[in-house]
N, C-alpha and C positions, 0 to 999 in steps of 0.2 A: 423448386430448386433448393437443395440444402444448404444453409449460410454456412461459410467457411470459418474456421477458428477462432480468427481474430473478430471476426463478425459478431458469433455469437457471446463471445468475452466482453466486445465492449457496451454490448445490450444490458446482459448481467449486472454489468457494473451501474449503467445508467438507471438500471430496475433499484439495481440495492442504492447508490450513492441517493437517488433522487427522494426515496422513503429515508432514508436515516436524514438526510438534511432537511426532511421534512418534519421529521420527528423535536430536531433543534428548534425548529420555528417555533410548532406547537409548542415548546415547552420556554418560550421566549427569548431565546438565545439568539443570538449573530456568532454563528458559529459555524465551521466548514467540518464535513467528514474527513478530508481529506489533513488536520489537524491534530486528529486523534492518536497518533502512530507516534509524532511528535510530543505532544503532552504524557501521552503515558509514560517513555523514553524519558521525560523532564522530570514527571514527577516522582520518580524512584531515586533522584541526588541532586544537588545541590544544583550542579552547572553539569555542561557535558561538552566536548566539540562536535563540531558536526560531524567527523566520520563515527565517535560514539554514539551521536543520535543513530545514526544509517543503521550501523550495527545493529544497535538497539531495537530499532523499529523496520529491519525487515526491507528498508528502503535504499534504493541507492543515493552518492552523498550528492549528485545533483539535483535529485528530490528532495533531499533533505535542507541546503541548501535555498533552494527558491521556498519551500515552504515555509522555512523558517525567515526569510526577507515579510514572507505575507503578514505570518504572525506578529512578526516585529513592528509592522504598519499597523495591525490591530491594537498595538496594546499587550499582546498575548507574551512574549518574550521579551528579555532585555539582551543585547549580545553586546559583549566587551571583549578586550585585547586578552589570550592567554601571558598567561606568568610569561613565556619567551617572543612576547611579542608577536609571534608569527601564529599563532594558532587564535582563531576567535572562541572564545565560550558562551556558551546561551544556557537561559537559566529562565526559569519562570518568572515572571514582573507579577508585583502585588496584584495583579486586575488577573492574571491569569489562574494564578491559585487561588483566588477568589472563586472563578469559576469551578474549580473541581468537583466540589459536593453535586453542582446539578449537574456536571459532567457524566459523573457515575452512577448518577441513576439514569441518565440515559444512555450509558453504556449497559448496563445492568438486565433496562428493557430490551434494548439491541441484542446480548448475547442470548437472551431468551427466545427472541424471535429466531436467532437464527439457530438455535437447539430445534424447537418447532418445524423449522424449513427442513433441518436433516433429519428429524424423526421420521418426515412427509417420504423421504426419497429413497430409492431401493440401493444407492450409495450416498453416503451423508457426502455434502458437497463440501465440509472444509475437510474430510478424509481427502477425496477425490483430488483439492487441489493442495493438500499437503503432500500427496502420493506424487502429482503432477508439477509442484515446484524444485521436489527431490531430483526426480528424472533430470529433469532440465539444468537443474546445476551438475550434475552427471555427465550429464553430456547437452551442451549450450543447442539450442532450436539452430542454431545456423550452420553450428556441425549439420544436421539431422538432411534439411537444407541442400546442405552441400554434398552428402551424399547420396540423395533424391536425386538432385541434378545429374552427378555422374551416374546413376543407376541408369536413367531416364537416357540419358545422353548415349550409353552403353548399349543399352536396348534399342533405340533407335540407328545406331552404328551398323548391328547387326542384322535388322531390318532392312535394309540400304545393301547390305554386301546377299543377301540372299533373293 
């Protein structure tokens, strides 16, 4: 039986997340992949708020958000009150830009490897899901979704009256 979308996406993920956080280990770190989106976003200014981070990193700002709670328990950020009170800013904490230098070179190995993986494949996979995250902000999966369902719904209607 062929795994459905979501099936094979979340494998991918646990294939690549599982080596790149393996990778931190080896290189002595306590550090998450899931991290990196956020630090790079940080480390290009000063402070940023969280829907800058999101923007930034590609994430939505509930992602962003709880990842940055985690960070913040690490060590990894500091977050303060913006200038108006109402807005938080997060900013790198001394311990976090500490980390950078081994950050990037195991960023560095990681973009390698994953040049390698798309040299391997007869469409490079981050073409494929840059092609395939375009789509989708185009037109949202539940638009696509919803009109499956009535396609489906329609065809079956017709089916019924013949």
């Amino acid at each position: 039986m062929k795994q459905g979308l979501g099936t094979q996406l979340r494998h991918l993920i646990d294939l690549l997340d599982g080596d790149v956080a393996q990778q931190y280990k080896d290189a002595g770190l306590a550090y998450r992949p899931r991290y990196t989106p956020i630090m790079r976003a940080l480390q290009a200014t000063d402070s940023a708020s969280i829907g800058e981070i999101a923007a930034a990193a590609g994430i939505t700002q509930p992602a962003a958000t709880q990842t940055v709670n985690l960070m913040k328990k690490e060590g990894l950020v500091v977050v303060e009150a913006g200038a108006d009170g109402r807005q938080r800013r997060v900013a790198l904490s001394a311990q976090g830009k500490d980390l950078l230098p081994a950050l990037e070179a195991c960023w560095a190995a990681t973009k390698a490897a994953a040049d390698d993986l798309d040299a391997q494949l007869a469409t490079p996979l981050s073409s494929c899901l840059a092609e395939a995250i375009a789509a989708l902000q185009d037109k949202p999966f539940h638009a696509r979704i919803s009109e499956a369902r009535a396609r489906l719904h329609s065809t079956q209607r017709k089916g019924e009256k013949t």
